[in-house]
Every structure is written in structure tokens, then in C-alpha cells.
PDB file of N, CA, C, O and CB in Angstrom:
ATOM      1  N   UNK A   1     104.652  76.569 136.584  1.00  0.00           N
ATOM      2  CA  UNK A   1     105.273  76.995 137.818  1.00  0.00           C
ATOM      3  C   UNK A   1     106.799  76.850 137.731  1.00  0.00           C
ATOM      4  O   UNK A   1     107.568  77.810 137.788  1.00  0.00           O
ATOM      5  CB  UNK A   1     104.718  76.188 138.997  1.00  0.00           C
ATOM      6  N   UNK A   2     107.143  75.678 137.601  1.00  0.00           N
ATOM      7  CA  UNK A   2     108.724  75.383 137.014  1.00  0.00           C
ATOM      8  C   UNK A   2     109.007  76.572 136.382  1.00  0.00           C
ATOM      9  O   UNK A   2     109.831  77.286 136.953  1.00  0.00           O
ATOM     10  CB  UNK A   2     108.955  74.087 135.878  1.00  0.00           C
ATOM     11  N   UNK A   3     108.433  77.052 135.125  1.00  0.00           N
ATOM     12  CA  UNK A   3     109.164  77.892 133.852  1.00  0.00           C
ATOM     13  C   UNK A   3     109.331  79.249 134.976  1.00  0.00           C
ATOM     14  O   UNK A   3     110.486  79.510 135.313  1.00  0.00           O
ATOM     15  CB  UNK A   3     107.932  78.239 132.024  1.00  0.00           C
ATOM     16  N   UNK A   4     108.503  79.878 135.401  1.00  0.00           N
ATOM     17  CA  UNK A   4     108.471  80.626 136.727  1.00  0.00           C
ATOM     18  C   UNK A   4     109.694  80.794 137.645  1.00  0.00           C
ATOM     19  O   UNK A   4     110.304  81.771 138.081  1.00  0.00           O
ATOM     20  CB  UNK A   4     107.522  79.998 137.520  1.00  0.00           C
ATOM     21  N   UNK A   5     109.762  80.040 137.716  1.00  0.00           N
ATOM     22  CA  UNK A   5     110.771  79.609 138.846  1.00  0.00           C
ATOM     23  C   UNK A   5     112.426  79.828 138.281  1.00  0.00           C
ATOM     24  O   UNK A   5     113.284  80.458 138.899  1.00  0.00           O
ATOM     25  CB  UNK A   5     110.451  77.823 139.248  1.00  0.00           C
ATOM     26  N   UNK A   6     112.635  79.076 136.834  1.00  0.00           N
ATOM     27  CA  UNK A   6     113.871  79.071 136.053  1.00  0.00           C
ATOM     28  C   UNK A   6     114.296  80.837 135.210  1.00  0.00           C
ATOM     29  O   UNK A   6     115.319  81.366 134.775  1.00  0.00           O
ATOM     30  CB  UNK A   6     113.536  77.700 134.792  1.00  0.00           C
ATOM     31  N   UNK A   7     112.728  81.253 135.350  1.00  0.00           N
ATOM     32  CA  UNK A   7     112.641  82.519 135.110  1.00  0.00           C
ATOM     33  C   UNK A   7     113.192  84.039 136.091  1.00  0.00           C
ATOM     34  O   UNK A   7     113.716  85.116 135.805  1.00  0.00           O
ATOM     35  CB  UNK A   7     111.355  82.444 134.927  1.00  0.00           C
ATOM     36  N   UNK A   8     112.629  83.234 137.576  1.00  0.00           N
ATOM     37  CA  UNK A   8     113.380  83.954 138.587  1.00  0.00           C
ATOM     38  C   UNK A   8     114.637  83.512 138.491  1.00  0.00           C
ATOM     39  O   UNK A   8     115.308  84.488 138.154  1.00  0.00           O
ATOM     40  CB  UNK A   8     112.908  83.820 139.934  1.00  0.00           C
ATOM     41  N   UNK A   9     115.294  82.610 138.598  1.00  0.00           N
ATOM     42  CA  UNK A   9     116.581  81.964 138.690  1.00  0.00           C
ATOM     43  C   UNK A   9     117.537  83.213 138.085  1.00  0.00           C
ATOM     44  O   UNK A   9     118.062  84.230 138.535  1.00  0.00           O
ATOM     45  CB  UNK A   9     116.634  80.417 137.775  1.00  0.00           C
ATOM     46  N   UNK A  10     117.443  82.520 136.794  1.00  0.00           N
ATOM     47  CA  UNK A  10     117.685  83.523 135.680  1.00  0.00           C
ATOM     48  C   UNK A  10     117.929  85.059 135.752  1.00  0.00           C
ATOM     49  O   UNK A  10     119.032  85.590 135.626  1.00  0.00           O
ATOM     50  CB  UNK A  10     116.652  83.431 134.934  1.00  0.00           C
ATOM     51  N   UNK A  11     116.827  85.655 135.957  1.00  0.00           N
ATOM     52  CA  UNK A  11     116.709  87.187 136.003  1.00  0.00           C
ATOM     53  C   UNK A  11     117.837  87.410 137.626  1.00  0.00           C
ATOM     54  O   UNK A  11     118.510  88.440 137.601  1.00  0.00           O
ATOM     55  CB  UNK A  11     114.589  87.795 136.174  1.00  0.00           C
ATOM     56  N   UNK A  12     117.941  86.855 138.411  1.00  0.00           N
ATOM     57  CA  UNK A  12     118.819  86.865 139.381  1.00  0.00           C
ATOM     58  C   UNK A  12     120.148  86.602 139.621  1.00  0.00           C
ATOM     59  O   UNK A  12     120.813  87.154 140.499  1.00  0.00           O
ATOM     60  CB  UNK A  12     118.449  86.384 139.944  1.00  0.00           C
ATOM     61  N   UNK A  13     120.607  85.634 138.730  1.00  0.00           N
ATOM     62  CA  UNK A  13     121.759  85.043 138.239  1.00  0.00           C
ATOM     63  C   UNK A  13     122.195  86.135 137.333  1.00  0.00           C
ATOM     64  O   UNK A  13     123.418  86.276 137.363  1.00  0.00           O
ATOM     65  CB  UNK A  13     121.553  83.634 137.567  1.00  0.00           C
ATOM     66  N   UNK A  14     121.406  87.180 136.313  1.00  0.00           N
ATOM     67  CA  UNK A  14     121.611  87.522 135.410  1.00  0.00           C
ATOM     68  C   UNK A  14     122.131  89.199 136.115  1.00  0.00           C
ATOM     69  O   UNK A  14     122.992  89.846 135.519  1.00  0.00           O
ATOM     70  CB  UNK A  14     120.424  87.168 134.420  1.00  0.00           C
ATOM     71  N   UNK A  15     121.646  89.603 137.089  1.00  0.00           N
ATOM     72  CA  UNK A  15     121.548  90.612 138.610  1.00  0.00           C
ATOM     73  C   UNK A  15     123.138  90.384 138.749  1.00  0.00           C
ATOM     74  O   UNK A  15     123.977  91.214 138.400  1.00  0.00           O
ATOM     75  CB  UNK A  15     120.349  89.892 140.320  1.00  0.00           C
ATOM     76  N   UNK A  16     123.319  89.562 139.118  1.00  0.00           N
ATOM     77  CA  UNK A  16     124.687  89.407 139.997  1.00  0.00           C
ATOM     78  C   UNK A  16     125.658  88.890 139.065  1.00  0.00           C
ATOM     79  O   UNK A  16     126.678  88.392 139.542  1.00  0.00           O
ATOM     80  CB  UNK A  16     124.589  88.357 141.324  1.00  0.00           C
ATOM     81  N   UNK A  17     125.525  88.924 137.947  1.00  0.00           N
ATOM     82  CA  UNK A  17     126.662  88.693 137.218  1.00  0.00           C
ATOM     83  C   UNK A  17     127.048  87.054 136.959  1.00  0.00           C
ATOM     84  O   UNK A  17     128.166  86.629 136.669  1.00  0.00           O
ATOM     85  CB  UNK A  17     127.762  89.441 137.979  1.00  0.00           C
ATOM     86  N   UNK A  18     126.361  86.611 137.062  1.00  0.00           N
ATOM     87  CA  UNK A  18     126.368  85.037 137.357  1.00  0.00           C
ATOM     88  C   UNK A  18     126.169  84.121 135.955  1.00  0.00           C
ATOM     89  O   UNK A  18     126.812  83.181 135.487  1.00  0.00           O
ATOM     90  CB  UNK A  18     125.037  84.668 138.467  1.00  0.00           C
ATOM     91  N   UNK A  19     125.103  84.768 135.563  1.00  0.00           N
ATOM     92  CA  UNK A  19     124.529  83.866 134.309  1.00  0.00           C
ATOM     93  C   UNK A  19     125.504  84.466 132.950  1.00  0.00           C
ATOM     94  O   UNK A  19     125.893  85.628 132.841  1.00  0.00           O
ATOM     95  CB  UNK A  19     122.524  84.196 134.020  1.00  0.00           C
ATOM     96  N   UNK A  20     125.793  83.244 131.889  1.00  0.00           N
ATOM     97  CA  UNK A  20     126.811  83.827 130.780  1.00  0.00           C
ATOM     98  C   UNK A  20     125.987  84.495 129.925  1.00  0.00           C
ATOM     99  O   UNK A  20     124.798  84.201 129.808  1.00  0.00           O
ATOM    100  CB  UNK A  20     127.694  82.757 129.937  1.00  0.00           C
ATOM    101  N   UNK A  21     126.544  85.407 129.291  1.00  0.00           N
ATOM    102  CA  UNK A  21     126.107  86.638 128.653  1.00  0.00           C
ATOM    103  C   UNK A  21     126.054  86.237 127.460  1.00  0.00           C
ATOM    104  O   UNK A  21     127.027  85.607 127.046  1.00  0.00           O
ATOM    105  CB  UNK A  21     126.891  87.838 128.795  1.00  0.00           C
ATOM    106  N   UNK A  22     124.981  86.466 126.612  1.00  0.00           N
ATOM    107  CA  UNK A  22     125.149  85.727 124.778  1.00  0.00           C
ATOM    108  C   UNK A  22     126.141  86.340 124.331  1.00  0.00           C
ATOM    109  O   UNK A  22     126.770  87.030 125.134  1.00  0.00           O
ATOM    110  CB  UNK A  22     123.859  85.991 123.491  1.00  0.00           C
ATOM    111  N   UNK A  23     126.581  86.281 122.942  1.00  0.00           N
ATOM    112  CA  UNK A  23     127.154  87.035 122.301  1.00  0.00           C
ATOM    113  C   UNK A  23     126.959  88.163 121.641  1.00  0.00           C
ATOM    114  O   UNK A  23     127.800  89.021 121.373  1.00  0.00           O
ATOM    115  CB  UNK A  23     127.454  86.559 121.831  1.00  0.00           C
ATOM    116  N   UNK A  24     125.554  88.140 121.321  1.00  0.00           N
ATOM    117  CA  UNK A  24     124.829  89.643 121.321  1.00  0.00           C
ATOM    118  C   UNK A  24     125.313  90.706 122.315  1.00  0.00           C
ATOM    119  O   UNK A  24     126.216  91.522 122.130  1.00  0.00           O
ATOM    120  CB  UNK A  24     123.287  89.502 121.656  1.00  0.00           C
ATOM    121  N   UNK A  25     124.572  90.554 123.366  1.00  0.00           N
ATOM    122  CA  UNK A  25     124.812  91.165 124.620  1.00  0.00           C
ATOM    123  C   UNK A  25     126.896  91.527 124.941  1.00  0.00           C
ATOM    124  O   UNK A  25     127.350  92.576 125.398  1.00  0.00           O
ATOM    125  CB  UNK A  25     123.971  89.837 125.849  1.00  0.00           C
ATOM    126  N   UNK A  26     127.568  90.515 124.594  1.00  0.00           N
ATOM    127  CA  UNK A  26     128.914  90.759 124.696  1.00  0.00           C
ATOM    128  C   UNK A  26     128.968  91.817 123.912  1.00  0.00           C
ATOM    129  O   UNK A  26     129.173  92.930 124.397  1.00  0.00           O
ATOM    130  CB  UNK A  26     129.822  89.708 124.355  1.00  0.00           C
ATOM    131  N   UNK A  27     128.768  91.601 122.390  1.00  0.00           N
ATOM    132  CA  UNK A  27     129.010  92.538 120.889  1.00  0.00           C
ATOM    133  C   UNK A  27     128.328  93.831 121.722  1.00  0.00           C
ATOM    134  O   UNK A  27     129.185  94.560 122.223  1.00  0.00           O
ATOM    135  CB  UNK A  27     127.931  91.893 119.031  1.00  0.00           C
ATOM    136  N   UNK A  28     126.822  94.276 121.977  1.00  0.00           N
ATOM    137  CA  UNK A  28     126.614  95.413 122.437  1.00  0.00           C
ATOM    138  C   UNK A  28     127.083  96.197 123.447  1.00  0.00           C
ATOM    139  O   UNK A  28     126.998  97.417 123.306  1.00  0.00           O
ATOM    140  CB  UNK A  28     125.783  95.386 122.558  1.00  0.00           C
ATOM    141  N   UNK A  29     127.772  95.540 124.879  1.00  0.00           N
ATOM    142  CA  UNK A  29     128.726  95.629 125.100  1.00  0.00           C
ATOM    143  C   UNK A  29     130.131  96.582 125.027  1.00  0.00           C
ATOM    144  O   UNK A  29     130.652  97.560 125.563  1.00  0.00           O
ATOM    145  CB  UNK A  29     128.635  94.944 124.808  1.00  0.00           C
ATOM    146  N   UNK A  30     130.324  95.719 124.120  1.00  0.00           N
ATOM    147  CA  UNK A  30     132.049  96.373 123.509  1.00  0.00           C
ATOM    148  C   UNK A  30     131.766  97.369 122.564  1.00  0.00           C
ATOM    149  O   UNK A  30     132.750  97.997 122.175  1.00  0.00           O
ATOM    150  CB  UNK A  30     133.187  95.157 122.563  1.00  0.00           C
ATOM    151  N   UNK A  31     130.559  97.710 122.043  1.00  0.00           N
ATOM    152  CA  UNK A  31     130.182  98.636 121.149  1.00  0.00           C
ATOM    153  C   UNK A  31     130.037  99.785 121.944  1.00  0.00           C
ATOM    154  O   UNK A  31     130.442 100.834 121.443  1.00  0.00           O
ATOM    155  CB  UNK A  31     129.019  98.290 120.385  1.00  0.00           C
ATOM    156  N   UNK A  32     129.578  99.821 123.007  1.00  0.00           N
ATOM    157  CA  UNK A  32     129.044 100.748 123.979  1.00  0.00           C
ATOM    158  C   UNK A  32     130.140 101.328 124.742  1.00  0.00           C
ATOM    159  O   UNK A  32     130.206 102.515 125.063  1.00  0.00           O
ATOM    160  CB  UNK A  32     128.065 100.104 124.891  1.00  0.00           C
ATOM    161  N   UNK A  33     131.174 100.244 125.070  1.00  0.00           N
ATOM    162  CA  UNK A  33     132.590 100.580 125.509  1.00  0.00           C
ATOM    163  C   UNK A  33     133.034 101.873 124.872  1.00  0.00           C
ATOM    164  O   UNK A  33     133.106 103.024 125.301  1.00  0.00           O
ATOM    165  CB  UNK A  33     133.609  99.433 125.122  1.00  0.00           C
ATOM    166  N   UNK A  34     133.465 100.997 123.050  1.00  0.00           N
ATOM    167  CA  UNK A  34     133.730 101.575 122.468  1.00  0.00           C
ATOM    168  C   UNK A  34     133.645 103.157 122.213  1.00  0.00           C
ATOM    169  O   UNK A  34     134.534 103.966 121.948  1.00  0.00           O
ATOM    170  CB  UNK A  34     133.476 100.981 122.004  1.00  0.00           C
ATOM    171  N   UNK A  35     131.970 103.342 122.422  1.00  0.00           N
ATOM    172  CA  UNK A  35     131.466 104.683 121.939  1.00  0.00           C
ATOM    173  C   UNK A  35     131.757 105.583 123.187  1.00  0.00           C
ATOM    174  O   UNK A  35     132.097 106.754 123.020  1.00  0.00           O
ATOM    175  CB  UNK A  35     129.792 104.673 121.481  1.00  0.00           C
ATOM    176  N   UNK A  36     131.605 104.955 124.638  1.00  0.00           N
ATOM    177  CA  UNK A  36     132.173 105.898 125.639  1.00  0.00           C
ATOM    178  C   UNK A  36     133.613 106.207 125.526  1.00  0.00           C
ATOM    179  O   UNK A  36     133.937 107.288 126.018  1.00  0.00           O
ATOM    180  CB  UNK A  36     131.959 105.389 126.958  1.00  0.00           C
ATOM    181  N   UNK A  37     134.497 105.540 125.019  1.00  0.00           N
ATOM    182  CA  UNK A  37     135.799 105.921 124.917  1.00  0.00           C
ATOM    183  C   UNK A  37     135.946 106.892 123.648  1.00  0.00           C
ATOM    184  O   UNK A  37     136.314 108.027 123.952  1.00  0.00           O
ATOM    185  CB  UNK A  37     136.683 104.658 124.842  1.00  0.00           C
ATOM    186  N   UNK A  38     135.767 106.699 122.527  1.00  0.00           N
ATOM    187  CA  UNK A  38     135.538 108.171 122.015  1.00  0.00           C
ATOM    188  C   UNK A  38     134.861 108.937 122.172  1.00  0.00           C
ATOM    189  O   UNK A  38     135.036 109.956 121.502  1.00  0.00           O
ATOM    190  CB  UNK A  38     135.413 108.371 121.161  1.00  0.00           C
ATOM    191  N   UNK A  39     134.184 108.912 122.737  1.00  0.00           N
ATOM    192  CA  UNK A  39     133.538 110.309 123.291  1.00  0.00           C
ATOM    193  C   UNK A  39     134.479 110.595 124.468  1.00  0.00           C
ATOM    194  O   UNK A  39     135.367 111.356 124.084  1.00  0.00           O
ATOM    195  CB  UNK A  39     131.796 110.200 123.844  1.00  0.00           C
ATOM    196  N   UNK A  40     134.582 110.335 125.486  1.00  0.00           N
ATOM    197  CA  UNK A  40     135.806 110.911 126.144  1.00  0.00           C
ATOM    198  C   UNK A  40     136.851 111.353 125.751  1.00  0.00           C
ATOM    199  O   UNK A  40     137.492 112.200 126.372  1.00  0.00           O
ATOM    200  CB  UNK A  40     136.238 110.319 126.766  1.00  0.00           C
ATOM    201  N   UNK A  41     137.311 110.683 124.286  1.00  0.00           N
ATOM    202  CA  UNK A  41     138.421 111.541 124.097  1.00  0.00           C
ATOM    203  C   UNK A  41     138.012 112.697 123.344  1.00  0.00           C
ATOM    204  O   UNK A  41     138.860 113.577 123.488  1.00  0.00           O
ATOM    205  CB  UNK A  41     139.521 110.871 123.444  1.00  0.00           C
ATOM    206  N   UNK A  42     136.833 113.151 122.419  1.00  0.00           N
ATOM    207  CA  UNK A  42     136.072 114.022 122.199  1.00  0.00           C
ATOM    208  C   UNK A  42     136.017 115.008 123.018  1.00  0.00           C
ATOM    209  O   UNK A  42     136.488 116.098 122.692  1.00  0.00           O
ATOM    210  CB  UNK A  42     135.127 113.613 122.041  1.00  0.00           C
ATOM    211  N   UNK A  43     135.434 114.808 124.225  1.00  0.00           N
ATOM    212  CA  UNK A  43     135.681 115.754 125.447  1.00  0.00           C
ATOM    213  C   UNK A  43     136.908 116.277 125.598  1.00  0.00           C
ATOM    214  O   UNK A  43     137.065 117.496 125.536  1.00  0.00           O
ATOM    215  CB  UNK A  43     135.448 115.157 126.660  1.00  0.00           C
ATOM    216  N   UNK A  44     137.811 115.531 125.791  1.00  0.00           N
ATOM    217  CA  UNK A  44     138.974 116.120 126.143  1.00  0.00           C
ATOM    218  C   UNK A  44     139.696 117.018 124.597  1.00  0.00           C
ATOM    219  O   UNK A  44     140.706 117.652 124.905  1.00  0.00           O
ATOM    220  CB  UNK A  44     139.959 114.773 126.817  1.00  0.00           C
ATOM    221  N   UNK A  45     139.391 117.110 123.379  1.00  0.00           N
ATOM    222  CA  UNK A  45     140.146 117.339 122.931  1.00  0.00           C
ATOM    223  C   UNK A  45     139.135 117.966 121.524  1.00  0.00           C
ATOM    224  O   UNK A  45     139.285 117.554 120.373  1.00  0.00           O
ATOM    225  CB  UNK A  45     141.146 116.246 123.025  1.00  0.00           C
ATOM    226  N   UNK A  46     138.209 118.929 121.897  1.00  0.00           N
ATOM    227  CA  UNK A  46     136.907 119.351 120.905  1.00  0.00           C
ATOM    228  C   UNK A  46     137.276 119.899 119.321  1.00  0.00           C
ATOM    229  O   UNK A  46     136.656 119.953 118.259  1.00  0.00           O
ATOM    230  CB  UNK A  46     136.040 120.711 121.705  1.00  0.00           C
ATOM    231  N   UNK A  47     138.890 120.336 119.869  1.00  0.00           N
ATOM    232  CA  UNK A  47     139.312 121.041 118.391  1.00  0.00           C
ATOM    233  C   UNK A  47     140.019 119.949 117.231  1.00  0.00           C
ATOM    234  O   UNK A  47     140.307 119.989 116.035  1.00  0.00           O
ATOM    235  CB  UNK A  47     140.587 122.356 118.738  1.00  0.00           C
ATOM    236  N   UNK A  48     140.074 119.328 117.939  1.00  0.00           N
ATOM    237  CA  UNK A  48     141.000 117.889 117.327  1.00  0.00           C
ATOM    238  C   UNK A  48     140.083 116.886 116.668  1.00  0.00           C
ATOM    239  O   UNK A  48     140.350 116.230 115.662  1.00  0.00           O
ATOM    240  CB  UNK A  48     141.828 116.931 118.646  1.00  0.00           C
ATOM    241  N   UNK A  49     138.930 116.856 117.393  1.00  0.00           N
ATOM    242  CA  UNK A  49     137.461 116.205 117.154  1.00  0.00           C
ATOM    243  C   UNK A  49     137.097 117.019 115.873  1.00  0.00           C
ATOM    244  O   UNK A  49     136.525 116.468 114.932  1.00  0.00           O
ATOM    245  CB  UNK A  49     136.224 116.440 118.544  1.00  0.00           C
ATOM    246  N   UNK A  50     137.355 118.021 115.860  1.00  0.00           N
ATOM    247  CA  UNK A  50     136.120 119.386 114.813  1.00  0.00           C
ATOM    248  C   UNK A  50     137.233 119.053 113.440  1.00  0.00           C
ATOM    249  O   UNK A  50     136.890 118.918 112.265  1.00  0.00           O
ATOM    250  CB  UNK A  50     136.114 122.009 115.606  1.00  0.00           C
ATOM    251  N   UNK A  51     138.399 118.986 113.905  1.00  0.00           N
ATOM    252  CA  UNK A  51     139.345 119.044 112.488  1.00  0.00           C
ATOM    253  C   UNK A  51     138.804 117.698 111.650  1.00  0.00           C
ATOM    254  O   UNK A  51     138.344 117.469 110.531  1.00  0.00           O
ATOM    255  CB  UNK A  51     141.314 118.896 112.860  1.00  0.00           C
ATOM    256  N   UNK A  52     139.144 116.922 112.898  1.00  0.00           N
ATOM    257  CA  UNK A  52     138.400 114.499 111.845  1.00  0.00           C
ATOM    258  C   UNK A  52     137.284 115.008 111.001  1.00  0.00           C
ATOM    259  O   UNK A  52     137.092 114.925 109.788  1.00  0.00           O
ATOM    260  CB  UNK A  52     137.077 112.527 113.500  1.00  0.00           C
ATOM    261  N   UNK A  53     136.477 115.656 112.133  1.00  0.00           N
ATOM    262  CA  UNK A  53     135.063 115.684 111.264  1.00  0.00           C
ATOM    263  C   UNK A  53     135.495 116.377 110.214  1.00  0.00           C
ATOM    264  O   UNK A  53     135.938 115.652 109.323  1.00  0.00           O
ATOM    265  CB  UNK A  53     133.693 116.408 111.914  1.00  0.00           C
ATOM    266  N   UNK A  54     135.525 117.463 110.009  1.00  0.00           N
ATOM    267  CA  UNK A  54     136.049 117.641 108.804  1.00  0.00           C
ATOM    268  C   UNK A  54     136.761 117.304 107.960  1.00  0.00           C
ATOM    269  O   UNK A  54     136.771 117.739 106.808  1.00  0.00           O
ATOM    270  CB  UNK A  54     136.287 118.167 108.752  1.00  0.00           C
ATOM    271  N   UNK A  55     137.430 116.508 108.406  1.00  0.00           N
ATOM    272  CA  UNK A  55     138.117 116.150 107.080  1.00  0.00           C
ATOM    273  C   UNK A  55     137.757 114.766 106.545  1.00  0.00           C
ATOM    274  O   UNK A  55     138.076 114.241 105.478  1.00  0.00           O
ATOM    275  CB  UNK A  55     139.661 116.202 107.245  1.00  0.00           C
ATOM    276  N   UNK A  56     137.087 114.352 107.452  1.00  0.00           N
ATOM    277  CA  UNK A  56     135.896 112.964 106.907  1.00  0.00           C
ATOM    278  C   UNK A  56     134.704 113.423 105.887  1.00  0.00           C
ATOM    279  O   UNK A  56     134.076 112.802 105.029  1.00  0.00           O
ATOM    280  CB  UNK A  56     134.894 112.257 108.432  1.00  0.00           C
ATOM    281  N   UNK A  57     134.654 114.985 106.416  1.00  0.00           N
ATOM    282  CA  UNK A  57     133.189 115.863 105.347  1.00  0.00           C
ATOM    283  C   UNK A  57     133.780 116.097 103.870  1.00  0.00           C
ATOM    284  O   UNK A  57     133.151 116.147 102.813  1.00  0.00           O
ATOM    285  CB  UNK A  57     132.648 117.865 106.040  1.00  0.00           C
ATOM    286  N   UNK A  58     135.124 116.222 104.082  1.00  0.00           N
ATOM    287  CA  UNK A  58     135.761 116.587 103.206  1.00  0.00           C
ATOM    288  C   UNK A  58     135.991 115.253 101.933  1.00  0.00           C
ATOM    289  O   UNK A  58     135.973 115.524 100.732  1.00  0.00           O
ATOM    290  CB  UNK A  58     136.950 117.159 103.941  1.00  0.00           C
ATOM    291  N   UNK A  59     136.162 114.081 102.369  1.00  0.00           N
ATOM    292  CA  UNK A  59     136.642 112.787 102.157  1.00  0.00           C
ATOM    293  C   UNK A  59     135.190 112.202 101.632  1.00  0.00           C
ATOM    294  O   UNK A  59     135.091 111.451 100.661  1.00  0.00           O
ATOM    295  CB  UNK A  59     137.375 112.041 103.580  1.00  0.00           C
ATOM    296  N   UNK A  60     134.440 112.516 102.169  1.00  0.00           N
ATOM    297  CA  UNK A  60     133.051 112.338 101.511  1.00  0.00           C
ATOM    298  C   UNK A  60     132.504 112.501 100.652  1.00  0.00           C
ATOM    299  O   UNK A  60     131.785 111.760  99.982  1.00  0.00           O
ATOM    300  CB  UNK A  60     132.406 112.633 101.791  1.00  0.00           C
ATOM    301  N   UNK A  61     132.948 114.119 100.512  1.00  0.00           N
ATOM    302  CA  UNK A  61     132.196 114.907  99.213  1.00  0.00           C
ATOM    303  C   UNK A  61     133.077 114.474  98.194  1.00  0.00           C
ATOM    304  O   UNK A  61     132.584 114.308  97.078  1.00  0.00           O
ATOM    305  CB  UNK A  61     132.089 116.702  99.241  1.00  0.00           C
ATOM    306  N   UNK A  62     134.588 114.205  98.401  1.00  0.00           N
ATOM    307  CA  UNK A  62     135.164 114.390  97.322  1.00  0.00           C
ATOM    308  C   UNK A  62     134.858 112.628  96.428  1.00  0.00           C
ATOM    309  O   UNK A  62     134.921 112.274  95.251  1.00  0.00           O
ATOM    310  CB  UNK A  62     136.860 114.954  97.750  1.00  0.00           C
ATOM    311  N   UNK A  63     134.496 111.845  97.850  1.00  0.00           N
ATOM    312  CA  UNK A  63     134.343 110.398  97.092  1.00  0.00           C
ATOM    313  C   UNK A  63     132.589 110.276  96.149  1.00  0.00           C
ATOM    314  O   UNK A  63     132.419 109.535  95.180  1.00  0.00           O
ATOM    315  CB  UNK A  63     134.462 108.950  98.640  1.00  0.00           C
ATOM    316  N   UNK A  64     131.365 111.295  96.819  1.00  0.00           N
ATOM    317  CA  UNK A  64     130.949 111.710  95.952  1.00  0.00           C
ATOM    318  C   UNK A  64     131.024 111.975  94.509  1.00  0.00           C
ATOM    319  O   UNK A  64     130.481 111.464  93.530  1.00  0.00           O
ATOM    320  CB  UNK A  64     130.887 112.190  96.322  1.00  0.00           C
ATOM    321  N   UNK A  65     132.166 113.274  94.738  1.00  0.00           N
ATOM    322  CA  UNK A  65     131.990 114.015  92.919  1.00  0.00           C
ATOM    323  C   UNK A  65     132.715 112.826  92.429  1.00  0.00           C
ATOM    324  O   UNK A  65     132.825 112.846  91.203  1.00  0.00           O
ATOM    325  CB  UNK A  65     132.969 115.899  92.340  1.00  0.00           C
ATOM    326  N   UNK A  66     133.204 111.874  92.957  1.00  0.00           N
ATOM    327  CA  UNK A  66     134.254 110.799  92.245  1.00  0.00           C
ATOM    328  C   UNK A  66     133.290 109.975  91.355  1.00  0.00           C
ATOM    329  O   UNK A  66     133.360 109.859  90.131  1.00  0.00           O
ATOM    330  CB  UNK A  66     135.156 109.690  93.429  1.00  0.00           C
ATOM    331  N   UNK A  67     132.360 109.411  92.209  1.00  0.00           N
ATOM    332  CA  UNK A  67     131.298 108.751  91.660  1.00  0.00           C
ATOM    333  C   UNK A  67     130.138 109.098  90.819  1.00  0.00           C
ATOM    334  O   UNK A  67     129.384 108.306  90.254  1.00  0.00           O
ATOM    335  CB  UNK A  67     130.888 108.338  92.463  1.00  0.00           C
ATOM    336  N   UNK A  68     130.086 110.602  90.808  1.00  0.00           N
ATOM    337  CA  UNK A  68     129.136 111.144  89.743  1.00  0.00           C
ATOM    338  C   UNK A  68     129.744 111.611  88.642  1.00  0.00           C
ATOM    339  O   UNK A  68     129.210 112.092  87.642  1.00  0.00           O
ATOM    340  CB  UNK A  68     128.326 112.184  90.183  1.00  0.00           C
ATOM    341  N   UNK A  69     131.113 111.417  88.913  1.00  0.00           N
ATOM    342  CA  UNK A  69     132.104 111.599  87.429  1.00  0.00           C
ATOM    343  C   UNK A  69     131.826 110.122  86.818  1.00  0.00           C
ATOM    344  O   UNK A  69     131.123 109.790  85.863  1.00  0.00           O
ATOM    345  CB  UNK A  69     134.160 111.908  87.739  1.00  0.00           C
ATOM    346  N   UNK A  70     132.508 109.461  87.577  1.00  0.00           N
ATOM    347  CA  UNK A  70     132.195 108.006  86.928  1.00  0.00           C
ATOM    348  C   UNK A  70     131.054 107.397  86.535  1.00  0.00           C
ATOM    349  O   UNK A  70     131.059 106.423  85.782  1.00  0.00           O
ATOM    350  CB  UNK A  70     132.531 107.149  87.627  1.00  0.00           C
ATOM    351  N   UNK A  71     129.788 108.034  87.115  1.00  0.00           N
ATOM    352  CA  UNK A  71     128.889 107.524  86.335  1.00  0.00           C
ATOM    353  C   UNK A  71     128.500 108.342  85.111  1.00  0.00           C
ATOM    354  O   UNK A  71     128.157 107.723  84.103  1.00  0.00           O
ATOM    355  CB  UNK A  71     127.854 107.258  87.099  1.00  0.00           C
ATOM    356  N   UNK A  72     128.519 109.645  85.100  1.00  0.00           N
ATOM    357  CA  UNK A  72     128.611 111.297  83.677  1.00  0.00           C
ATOM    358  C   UNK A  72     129.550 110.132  82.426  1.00  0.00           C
ATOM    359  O   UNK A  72     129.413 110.343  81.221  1.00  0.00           O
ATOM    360  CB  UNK A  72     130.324 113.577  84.512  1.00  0.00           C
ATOM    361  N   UNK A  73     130.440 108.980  82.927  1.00  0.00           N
ATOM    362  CA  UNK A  73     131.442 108.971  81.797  1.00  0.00           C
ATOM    363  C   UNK A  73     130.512 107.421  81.377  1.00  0.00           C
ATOM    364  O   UNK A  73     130.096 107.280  80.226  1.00  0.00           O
ATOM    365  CB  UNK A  73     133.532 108.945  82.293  1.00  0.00           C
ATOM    366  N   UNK A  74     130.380 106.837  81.954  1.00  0.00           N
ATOM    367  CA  UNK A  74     129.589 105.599  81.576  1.00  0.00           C
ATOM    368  C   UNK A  74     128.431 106.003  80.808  1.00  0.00           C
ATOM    369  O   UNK A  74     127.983 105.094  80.110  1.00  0.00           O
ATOM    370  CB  UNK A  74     129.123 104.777  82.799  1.00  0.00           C
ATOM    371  N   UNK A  75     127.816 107.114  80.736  1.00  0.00           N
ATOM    372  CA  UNK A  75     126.716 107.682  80.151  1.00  0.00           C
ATOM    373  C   UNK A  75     127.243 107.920  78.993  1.00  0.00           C
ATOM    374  O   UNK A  75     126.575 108.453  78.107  1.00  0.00           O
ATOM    375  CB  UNK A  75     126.108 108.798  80.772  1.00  0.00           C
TER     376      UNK A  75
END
């Protein structure tokens, strides 16, 4: 009945902002922050967004062929 009870407490405290938040919960959080704020600026700015991506696609492939050179030469 007690555990019950510390259980309502809890889940209510946890409602109103009351009870401290782990550090998990902080970290997911600020991650979630995080991801709404670029995406808003995504929104605001789709062509600017399309260029990163690309040139992260670009930055990719090329760190790719980098690494299948380097391994062609170790062979």
C-alpha cells in the first residue's frame, strides 16, 4: 500500500514539474530541443538545407572511395 502511495506521489510530483528529472530524461530532452531547432531552421530555409545535404552526400562518398583506395593498396 505504501509503494502505492509513493507511486502516486511521484507520478504527480512528476505532472507538475516538481519531482527532479534523471539525467537520461534531461539528455533526451536537450536532444529533442535540439532536433526541433533544426528542423525549424530547415523550414525556414529548404534550399540551404538541400545544398548541407549535399554536400555531406558528397563528403561521404568521397570518404568512401578514400577508404577503398586504402584498403586496394594494403592488398
Amino acid at each position: 500500500m505504501a509503494f502505492s502511495i509513493f507511486i502516486a506521489v511521484r507520478k504527480g510530483l512528476e505532472m507538475f514539474g516538481r519531482w527532479p528529472k534523471s539525467k537520461r530524461d534531461r539528455d533526451k530532452e536537450k536532444e529533442e530541443q535540439l532536433k526541433n531547432h533544426y528542423y525549424y531552421h530547415c523550414q525556414l530555409n529548404p534550399e540551404g538545407f538541400a545544398k548541407l545535404r549535399n554536400e555531406n552526400f558528397e563528403k561521404m562518398a568521397m570518404d568512401e572511395i578514400t577508404r577503398e583506395v586504402k584498403s586496394l593498396k594494403m592488398k
